[in-house]
Predicted model as a PDB file, atoms N, CA, C, CB and O in Angstrom, pLDDT in the B-factor column:
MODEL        1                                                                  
ATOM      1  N   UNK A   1     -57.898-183.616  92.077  1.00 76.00           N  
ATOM      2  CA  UNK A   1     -56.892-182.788  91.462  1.00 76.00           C  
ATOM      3  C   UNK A   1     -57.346-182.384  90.069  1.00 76.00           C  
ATOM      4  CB  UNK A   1     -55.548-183.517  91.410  1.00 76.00           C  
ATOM      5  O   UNK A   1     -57.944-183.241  89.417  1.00 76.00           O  
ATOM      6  N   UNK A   2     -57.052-180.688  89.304  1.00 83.00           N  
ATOM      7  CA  UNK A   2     -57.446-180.594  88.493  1.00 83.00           C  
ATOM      8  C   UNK A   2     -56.391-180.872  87.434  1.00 83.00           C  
ATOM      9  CB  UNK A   2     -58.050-179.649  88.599  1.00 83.00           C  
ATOM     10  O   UNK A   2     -55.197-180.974  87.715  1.00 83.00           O  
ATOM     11  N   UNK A   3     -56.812-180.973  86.378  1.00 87.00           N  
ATOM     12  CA  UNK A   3     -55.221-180.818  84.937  1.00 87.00           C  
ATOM     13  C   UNK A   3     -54.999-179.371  84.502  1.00 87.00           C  
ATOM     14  CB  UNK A   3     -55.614-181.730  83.032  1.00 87.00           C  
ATOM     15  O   UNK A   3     -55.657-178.438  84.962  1.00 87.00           O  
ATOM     16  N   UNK A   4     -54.243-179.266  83.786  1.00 86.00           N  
ATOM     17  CA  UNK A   4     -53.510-177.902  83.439  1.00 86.00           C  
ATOM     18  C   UNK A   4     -54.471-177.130  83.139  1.00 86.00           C  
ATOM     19  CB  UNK A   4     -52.493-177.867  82.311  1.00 86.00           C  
ATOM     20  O   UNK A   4     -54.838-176.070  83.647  1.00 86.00           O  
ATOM     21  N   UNK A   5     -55.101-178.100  81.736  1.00 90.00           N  
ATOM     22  CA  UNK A   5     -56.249-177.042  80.833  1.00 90.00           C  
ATOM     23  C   UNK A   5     -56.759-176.316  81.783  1.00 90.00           C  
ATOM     24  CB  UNK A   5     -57.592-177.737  79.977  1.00 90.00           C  
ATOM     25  O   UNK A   5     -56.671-175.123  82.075  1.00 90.00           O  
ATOM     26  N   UNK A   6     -57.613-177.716  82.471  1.00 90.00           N  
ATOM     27  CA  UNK A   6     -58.901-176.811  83.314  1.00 90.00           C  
ATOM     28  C   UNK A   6     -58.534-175.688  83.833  1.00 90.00           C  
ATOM     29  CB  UNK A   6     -59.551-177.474  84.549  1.00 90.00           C  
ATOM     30  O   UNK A   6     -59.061-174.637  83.465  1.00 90.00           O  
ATOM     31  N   UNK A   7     -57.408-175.729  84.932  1.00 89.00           N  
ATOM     32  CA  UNK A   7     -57.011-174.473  85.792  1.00 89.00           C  
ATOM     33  C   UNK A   7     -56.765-173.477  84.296  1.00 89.00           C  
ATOM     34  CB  UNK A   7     -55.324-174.768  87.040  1.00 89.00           C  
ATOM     35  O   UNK A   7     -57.640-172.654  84.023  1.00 89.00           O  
ATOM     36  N   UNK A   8     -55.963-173.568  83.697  1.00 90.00           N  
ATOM     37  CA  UNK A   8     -56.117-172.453  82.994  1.00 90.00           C  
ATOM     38  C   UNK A   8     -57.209-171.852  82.243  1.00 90.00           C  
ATOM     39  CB  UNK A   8     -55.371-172.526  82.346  1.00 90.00           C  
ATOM     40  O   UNK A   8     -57.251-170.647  81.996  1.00 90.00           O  
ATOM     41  N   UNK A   9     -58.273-172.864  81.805  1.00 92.00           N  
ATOM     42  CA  UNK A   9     -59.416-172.497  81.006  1.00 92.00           C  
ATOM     43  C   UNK A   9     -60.481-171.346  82.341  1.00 92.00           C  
ATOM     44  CB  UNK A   9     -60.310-174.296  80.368  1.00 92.00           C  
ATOM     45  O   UNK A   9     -61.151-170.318  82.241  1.00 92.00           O  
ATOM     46  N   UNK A  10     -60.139-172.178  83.350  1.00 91.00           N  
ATOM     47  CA  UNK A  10     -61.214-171.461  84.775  1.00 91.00           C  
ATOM     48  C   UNK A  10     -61.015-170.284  85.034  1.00 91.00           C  
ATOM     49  CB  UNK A  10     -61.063-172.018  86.266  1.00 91.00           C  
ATOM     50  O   UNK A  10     -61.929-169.508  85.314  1.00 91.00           O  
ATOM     51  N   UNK A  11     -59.388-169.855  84.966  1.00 93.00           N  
ATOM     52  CA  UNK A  11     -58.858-168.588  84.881  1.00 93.00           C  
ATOM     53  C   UNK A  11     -58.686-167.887  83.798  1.00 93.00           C  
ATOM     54  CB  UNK A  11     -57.885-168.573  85.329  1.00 93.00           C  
ATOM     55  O   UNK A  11     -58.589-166.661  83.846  1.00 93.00           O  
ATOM     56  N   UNK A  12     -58.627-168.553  82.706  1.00 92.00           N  
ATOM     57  CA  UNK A  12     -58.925-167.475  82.092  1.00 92.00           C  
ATOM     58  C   UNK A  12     -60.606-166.749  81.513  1.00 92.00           C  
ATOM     59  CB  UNK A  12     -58.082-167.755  81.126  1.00 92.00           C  
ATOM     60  O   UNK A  12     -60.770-165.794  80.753  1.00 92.00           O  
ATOM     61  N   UNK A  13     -61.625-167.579  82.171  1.00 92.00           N  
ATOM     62  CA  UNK A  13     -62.931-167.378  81.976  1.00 92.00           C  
ATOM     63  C   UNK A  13     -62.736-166.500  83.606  1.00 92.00           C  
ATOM     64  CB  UNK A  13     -64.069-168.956  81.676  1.00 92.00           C  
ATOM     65  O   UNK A  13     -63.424-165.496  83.422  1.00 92.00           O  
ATOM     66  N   UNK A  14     -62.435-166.446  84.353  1.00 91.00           N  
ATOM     67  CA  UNK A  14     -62.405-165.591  85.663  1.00 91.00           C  
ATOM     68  C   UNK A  14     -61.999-164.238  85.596  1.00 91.00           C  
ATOM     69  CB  UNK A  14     -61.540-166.148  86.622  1.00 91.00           C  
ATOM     70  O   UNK A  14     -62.618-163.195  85.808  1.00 91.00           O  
ATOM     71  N   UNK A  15     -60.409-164.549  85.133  1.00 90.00           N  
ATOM     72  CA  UNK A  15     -59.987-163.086  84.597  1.00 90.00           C  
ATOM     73  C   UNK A  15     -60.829-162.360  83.451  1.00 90.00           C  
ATOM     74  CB  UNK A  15     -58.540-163.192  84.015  1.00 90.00           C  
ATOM     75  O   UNK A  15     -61.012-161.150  83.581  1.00 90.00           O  
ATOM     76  N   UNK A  16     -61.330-162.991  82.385  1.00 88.00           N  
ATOM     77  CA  UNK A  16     -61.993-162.217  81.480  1.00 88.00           C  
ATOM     78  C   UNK A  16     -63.110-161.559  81.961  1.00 88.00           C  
ATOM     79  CB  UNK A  16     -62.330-162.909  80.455  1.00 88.00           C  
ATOM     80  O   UNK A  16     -63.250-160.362  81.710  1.00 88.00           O  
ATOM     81  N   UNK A  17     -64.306-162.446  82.920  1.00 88.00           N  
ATOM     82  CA  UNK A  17     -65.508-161.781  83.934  1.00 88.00           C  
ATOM     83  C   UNK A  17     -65.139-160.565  84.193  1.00 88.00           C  
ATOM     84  CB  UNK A  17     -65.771-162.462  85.365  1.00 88.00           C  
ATOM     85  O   UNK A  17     -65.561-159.497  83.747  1.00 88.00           O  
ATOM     86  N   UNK A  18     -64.023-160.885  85.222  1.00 84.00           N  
ATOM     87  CA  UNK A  18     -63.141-159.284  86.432  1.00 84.00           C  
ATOM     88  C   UNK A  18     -62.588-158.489  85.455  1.00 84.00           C  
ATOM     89  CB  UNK A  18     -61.468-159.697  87.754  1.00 84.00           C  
ATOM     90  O   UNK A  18     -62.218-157.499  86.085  1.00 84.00           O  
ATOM     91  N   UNK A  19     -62.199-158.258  83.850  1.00 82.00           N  
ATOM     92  CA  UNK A  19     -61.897-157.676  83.765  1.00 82.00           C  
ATOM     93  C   UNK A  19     -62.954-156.830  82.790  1.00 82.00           C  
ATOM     94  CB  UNK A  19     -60.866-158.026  83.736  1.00 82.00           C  
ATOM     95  O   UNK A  19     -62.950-155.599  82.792  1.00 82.00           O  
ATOM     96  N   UNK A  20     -63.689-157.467  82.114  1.00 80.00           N  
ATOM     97  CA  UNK A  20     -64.586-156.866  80.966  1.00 80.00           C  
ATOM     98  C   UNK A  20     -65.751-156.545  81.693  1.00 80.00           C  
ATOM     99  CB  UNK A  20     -64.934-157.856  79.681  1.00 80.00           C  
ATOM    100  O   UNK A  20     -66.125-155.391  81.485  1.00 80.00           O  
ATOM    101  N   UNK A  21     -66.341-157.098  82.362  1.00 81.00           N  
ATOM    102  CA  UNK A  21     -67.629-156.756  82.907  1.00 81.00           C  
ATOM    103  C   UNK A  21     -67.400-155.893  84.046  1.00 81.00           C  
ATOM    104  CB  UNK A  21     -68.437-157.956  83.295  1.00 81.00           C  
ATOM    105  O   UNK A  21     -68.320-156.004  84.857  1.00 81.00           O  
ATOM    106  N   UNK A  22     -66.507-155.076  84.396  1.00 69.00           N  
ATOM    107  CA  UNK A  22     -66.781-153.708  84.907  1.00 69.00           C  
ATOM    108  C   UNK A  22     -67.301-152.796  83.980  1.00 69.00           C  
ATOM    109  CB  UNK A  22     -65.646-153.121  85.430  1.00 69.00           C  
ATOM    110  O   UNK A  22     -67.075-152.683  82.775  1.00 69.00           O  
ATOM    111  N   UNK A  23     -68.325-151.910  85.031  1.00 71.00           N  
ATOM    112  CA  UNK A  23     -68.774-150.740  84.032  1.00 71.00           C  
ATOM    113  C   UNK A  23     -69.484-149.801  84.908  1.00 71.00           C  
ATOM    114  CB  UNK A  23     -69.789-151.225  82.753  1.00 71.00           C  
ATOM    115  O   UNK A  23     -70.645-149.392  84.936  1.00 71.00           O  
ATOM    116  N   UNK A  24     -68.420-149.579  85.626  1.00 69.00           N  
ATOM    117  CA  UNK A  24     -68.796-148.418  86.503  1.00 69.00           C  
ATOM    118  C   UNK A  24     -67.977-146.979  85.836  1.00 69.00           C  
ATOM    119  CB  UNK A  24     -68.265-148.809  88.232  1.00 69.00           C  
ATOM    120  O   UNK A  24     -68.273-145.784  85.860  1.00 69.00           O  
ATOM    121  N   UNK A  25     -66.673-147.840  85.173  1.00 69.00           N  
ATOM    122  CA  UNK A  25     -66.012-146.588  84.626  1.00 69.00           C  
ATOM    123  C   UNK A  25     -65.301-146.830  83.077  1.00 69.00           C  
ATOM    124  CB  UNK A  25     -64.812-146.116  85.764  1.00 69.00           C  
ATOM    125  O   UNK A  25     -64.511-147.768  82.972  1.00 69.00           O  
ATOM    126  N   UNK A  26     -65.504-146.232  82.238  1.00 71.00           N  
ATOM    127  CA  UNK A  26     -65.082-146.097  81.400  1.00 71.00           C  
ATOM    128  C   UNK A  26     -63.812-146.109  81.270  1.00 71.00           C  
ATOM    129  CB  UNK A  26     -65.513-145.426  81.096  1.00 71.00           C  
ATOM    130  O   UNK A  26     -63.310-145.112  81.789  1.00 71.00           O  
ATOM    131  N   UNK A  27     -62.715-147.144  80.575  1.00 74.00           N  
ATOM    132  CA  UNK A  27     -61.432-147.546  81.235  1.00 74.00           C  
ATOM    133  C   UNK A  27     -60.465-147.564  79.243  1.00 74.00           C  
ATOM    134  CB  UNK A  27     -61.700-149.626  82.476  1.00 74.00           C  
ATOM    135  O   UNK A  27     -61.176-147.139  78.331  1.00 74.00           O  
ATOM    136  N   UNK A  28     -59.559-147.864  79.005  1.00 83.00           N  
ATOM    137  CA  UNK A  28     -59.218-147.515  77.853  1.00 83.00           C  
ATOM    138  C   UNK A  28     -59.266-149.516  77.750  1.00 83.00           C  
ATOM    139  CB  UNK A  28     -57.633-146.288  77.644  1.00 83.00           C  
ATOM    140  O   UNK A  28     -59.625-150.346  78.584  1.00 83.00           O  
ATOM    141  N   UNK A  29     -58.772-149.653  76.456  1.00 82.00           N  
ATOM    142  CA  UNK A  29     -58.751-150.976  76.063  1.00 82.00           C  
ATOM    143  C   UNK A  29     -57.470-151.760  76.481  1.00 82.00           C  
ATOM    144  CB  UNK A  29     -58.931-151.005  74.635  1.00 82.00           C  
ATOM    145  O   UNK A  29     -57.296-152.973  76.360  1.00 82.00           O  
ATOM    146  N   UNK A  30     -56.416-150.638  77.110  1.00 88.00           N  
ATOM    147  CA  UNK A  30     -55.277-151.221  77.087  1.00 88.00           C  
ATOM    148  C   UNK A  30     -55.139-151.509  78.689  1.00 88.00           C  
ATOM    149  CB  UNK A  30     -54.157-150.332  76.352  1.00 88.00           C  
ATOM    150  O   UNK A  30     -54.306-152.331  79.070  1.00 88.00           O  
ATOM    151  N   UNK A  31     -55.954-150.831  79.599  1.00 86.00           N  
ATOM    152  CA  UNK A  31     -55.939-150.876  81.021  1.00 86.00           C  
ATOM    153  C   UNK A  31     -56.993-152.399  81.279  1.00 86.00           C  
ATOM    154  CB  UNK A  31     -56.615-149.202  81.729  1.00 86.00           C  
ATOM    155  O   UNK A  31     -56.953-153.155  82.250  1.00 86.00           O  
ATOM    156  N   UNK A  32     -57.523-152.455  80.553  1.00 85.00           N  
ATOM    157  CA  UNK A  32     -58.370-153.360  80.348  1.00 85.00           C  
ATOM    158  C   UNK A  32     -57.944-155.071  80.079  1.00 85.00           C  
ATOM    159  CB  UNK A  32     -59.019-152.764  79.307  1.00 85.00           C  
ATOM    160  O   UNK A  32     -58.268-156.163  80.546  1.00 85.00           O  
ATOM    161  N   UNK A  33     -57.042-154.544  79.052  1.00 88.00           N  
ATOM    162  CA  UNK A  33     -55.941-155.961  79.184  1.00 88.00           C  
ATOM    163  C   UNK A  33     -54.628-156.580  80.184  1.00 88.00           C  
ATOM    164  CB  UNK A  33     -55.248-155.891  78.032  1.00 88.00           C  
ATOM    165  O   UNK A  33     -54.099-157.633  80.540  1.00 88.00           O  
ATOM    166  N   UNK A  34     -54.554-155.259  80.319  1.00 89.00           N  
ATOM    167  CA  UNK A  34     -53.566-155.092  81.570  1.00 89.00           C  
ATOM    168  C   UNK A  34     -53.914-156.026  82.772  1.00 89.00           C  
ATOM    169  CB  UNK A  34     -53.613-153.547  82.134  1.00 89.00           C  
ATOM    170  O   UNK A  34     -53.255-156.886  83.355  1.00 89.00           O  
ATOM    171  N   UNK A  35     -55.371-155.481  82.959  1.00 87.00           N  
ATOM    172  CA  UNK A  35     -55.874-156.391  84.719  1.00 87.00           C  
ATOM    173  C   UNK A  35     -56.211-157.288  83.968  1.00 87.00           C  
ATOM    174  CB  UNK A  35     -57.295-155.858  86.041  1.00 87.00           C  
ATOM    175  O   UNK A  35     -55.888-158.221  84.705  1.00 87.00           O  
ATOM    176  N   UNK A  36     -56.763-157.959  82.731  1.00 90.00           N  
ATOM    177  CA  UNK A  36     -56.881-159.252  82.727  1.00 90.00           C  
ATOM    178  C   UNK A  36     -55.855-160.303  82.527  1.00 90.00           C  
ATOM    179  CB  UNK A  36     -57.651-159.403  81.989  1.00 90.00           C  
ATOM    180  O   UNK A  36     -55.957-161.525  82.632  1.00 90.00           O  
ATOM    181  N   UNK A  37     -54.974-159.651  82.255  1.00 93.00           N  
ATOM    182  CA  UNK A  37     -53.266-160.605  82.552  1.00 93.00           C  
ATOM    183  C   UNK A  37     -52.973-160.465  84.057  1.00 93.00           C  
ATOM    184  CB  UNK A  37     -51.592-159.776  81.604  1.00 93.00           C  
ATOM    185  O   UNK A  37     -52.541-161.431  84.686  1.00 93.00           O  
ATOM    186  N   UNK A  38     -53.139-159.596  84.485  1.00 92.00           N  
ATOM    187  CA  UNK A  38     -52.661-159.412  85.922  1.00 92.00           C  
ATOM    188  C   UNK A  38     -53.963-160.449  87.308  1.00 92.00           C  
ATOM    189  CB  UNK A  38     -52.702-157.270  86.137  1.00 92.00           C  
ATOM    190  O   UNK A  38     -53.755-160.698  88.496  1.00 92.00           O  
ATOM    191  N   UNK A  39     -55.386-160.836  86.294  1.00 91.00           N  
ATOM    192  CA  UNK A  39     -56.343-161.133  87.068  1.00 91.00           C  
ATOM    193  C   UNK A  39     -56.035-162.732  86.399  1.00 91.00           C  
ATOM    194  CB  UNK A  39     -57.889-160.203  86.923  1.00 91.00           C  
ATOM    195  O   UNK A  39     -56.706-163.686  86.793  1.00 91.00           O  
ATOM    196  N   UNK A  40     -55.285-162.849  85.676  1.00 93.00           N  
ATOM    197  CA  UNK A  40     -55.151-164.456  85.323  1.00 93.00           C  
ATOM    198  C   UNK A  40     -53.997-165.185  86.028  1.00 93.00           C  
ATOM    199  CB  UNK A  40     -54.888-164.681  83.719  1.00 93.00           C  
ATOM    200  O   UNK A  40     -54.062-166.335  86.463  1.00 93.00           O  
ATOM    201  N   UNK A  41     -52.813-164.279  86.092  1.00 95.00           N  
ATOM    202  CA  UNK A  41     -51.642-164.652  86.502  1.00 95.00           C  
ATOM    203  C   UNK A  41     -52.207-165.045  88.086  1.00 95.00           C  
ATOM    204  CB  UNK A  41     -50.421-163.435  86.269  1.00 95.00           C  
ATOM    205  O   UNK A  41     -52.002-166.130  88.629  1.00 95.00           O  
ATOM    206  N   UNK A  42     -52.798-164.151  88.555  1.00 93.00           N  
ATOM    207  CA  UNK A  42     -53.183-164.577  89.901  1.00 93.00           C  
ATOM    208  C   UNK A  42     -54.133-165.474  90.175  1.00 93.00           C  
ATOM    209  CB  UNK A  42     -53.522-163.651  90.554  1.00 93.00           C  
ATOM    210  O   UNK A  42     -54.460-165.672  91.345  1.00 93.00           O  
ATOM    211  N   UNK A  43     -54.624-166.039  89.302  1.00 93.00           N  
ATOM    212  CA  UNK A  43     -55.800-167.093  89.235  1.00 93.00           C  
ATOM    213  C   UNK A  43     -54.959-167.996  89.571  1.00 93.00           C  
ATOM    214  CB  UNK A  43     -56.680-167.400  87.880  1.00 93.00           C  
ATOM    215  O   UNK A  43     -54.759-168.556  90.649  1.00 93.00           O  
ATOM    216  N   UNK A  44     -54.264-168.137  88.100  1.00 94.00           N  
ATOM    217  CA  UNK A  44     -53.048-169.200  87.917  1.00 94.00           C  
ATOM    218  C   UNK A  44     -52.828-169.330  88.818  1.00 94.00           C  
ATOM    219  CB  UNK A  44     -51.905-169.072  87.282  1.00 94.00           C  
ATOM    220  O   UNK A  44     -53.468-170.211  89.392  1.00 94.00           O  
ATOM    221  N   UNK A  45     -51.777-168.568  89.620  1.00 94.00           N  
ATOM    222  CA  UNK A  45     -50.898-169.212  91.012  1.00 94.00           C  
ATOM    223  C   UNK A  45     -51.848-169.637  91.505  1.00 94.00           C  
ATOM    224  CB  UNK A  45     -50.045-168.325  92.111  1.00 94.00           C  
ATOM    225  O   UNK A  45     -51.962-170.857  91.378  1.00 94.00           O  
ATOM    226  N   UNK A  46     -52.827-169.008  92.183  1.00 93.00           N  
ATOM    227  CA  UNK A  46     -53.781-169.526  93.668  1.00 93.00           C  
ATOM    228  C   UNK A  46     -54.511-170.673  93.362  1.00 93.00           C  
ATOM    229  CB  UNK A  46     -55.014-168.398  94.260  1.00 93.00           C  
ATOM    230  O   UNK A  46     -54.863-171.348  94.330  1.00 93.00           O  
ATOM    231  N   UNK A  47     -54.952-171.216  91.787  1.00 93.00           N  
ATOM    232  CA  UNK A  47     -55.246-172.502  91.775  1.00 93.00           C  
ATOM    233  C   UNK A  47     -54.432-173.765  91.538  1.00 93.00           C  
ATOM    234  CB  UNK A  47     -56.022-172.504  91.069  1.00 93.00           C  
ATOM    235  O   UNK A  47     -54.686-174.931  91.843  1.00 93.00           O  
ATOM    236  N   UNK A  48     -53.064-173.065  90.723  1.00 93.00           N  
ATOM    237  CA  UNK A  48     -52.145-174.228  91.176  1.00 93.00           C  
ATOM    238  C   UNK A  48     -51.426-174.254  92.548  1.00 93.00           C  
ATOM    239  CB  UNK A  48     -51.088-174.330  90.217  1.00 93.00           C  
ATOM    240  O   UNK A  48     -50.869-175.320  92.811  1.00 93.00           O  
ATOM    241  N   UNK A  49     -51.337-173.203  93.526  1.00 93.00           N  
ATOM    242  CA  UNK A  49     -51.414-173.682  94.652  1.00 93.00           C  
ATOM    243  C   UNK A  49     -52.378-174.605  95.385  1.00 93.00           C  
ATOM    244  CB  UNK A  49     -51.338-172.855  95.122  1.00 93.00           C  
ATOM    245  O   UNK A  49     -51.856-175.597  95.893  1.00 93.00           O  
ATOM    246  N   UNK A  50     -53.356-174.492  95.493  1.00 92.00           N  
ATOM    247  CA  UNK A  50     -54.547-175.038  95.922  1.00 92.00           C  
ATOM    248  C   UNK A  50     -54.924-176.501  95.418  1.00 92.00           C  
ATOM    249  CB  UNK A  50     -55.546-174.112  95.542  1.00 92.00           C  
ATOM    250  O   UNK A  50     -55.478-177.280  96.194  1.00 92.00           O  
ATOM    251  N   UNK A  51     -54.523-176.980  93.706  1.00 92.00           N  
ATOM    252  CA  UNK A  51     -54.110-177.951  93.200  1.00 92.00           C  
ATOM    253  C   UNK A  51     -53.090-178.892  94.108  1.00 92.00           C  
ATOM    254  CB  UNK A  51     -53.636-177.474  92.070  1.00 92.00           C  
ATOM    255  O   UNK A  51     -53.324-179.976  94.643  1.00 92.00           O  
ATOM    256  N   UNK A  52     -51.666-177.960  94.091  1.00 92.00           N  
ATOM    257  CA  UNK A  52     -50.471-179.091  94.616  1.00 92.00           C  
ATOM    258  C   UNK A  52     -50.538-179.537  96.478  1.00 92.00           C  
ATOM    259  CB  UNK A  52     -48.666-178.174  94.263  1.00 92.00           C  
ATOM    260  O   UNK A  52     -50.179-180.530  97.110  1.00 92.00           O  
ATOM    261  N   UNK A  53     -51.168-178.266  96.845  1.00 92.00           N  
ATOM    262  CA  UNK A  53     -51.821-178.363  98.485  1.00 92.00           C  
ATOM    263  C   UNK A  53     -52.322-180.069  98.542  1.00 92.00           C  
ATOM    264  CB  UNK A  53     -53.548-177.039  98.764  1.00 92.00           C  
ATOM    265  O   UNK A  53     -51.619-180.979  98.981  1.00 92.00           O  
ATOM    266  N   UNK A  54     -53.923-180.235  97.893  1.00 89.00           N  
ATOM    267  CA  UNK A  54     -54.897-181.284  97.771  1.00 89.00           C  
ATOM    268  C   UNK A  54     -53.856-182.819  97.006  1.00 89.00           C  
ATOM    269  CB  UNK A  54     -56.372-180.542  96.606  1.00 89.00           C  
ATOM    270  O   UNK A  54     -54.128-183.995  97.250  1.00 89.00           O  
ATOM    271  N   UNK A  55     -52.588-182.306  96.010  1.00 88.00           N  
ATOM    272  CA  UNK A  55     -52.282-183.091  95.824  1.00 88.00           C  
ATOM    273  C   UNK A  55     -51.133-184.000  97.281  1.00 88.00           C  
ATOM    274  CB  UNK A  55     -51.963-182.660  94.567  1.00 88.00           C  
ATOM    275  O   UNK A  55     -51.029-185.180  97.616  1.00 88.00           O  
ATOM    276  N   UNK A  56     -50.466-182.693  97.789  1.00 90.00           N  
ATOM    277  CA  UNK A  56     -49.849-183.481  98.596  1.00 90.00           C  
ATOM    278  C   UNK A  56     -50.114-183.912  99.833  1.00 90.00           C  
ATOM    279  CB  UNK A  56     -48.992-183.127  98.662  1.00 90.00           C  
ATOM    280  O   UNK A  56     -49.346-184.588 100.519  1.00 90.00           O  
ATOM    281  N   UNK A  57     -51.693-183.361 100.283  1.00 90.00           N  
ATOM    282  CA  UNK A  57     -52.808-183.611 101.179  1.00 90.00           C  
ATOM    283  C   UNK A  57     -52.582-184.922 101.126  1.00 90.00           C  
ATOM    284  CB  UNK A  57     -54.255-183.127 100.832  1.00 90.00           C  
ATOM    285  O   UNK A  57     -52.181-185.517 102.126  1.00 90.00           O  
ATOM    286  N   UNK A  58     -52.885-185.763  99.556  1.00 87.00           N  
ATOM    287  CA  UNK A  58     -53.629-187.179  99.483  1.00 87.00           C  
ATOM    288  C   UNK A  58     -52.802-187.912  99.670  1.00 87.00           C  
ATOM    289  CB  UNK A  58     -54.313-187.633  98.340  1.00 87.00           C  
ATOM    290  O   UNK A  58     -53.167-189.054  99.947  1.00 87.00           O  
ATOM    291  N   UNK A  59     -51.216-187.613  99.611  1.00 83.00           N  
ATOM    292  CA  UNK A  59     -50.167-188.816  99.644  1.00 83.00           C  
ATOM    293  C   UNK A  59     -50.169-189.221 100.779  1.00 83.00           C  
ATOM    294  CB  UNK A  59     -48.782-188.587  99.299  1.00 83.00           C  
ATOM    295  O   UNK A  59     -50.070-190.435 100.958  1.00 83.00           O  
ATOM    296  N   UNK A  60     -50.268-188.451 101.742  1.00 72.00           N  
ATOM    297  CA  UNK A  60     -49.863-188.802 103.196  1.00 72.00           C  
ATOM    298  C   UNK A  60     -51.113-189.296 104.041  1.00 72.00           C  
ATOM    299  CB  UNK A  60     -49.203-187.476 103.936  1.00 72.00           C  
ATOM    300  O   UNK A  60     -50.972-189.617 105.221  1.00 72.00           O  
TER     301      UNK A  60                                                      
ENDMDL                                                                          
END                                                                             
């Protein structure tokens, strides 16, 4: 099981990747922050899902 930080530190080094290192198109700064809140929030959930999954895997 991971702790808070981590999941959040992982996502937010994930979302920042997906969102800054495109460069196929020239994008404004504000569309730019946009998907990296929108590419974290979804980090977030799917690894604290995946977290409480493994946690309630182990009880049983």
């Amino acid at each position: 099981m991971m702790s808070l930080p981590a999941i959040i530190g992982i996502s937010a080094g994930a979302a920042g990747v997906v969102a800054f290192s495109r460069k196929k198109q020239p994008q404004s700064l504000l569309k730019k922050i946009g998907f990296f809140f929108l590419a974290f929030i979804g980090t977030v959930v799917v690894m604290l899902a995946v977290n409480f999954a493994l946690f309630y895997a182990a009880q049983t």
